[in-house]
C-alpha positions as CSV (number, residue, x, y, z in Angstrom):
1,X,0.0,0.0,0.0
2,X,1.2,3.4,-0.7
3,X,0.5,6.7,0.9
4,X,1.3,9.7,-1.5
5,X,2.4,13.0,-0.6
6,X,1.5,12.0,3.1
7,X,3.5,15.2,4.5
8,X,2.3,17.2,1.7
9,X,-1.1,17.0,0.4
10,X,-1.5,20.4,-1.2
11,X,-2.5,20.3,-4.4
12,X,-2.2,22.2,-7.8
13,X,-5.8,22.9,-9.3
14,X,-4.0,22.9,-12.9
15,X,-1.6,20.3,-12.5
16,X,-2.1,17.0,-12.0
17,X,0.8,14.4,-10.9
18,X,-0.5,11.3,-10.1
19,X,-3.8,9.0,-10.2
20,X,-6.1,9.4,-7.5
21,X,-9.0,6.9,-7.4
22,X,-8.2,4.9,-10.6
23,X,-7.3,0.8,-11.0
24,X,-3.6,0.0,-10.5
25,X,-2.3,-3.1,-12.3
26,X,1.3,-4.0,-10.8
27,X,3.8,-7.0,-12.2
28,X,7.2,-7.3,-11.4
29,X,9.3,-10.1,-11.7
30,X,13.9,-10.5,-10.7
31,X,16.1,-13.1,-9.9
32,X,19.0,-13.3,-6.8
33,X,22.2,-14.1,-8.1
34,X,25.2,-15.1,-5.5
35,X,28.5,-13.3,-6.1
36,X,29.9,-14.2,-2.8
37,X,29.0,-16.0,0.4
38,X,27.9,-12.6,1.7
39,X,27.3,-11.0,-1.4
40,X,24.3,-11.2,-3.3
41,X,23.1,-9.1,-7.2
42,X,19.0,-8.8,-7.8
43,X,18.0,-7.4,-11.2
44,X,14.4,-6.6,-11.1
45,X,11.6,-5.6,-13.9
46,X,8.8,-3.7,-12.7
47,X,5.6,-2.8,-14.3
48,X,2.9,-0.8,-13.2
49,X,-0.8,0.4,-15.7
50,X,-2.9,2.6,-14.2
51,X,-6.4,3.4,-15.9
52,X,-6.3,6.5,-18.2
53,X,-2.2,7.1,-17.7
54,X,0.8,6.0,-19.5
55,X,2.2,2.7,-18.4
56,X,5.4,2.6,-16.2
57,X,8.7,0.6,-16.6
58,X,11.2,0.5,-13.9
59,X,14.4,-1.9,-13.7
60,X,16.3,-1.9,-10.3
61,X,19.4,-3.8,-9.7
62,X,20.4,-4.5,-6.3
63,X,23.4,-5.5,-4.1
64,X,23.0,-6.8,-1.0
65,X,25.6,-7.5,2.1
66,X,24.5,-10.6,3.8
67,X,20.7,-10.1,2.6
68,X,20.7,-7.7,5.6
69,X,21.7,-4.5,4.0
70,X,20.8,-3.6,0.3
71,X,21.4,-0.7,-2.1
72,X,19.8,-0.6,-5.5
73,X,20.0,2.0,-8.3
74,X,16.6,2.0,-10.8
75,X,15.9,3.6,-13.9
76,X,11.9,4.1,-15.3
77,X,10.4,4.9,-18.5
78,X,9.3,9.0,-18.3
79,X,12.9,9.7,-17.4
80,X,13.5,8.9,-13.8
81,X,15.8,7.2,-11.8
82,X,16.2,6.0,-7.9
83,X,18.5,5.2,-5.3
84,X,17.2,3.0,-2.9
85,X,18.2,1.3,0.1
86,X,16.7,-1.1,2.4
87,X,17.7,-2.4,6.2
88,X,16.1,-5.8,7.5
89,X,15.2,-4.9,11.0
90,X,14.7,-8.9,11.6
91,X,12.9,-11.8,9.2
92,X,9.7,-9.8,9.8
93,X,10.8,-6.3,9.4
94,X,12.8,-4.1,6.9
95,X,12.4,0.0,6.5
96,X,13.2,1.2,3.0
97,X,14.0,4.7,1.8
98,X,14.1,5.6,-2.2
99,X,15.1,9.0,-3.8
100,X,13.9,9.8,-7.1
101,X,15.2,12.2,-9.2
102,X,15.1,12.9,-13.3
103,X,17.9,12.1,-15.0
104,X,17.8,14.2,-17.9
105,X,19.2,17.8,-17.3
106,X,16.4,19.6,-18.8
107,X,13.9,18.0,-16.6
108,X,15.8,18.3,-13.4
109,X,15.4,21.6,-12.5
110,X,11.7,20.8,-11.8
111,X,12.2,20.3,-8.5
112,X,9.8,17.6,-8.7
113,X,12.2,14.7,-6.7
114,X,10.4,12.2,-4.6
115,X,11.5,10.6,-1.1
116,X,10.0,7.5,-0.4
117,X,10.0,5.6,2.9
118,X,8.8,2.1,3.1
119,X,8.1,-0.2,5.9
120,X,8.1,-4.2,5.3
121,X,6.2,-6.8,7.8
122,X,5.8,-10.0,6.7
123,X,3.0,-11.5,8.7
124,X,2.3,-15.1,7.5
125,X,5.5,-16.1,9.6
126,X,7.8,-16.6,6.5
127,X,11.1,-15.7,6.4
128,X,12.4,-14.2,3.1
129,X,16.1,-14.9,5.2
130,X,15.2,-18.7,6.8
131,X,13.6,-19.3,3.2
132,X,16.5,-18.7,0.9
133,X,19.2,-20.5,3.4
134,X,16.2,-23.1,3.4
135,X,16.7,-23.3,-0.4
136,X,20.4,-23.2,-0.5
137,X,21.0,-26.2,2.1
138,X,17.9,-28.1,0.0
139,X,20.2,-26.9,-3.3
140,X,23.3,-28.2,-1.7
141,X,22.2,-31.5,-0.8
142,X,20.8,-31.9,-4.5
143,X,24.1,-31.4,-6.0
144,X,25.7,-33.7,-3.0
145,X,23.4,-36.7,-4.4
């Protein structure tokens, strides 16, 4: 769930930046790749339709440090691009933060750069952490046999 412009809610009557009360369609889709022991690489593929507005594109690639601490660095179709970072807390819990900024000069001095702050719970007890060592041990043994 998102909550735009939660400190800001003032609004532009001629200007409209996002879709209020219309149908959001979201896929995405990235495989984990294993550099290191510690040292993980995500590429991700985003895509999000909303009714009446241009579709959005985003790829992300992360890095991660022990699937504790991860940075990322995404790019999306109208020109934007983020830095992101996210901190798991514990197996239930990460905080996220996201900066989004456009990358080509003549847009950037819009002004128009988003922070984003996200909070993950996972509440069905799963354990993104005890469910990939799960499936390395279980990938392991495979190769043992």
């Amino acid at each position: 769930a998102g909550m735009p412009r939660l400190f800001s809610s003032r609004r532009s009557d001629d200007l409209e930046l996002q879709a209020r009360n219309r149908a959001h369609l979201y896929i995405g889709m990235g495989s984990d790749y294993k550099v290191q022991e510690s040292i993980h690489f995500s590429p991700q593929l985003f895509y999000r339709s909303t009714a009446g507005m241009p579709s959005v594109w985003e790829g992300v690639f992360w890095g991660s440090y022990k699937k504790q601490f991860q940075l990322g660095w995404g790019i999306r179709s109208g020109r934007t691009m983020s830095f992101k970072t996210k901190i798991s807390i514990s197996d239930e819990l990460q905080i996220a933060y996201s900066y989004d900024t456009f990358y080509r000069h003549q847009l950037s001095n819009l002004q128009m750069n988003a922070h984003e702050i996200g909070l993950l719970i996972r509440l069905n007890g799963s354990s993104y952490l005890k469910e990939s060592s799960k499936n390395e041990v279980e990938a392991n043994n495979f190769r043992k046999n």
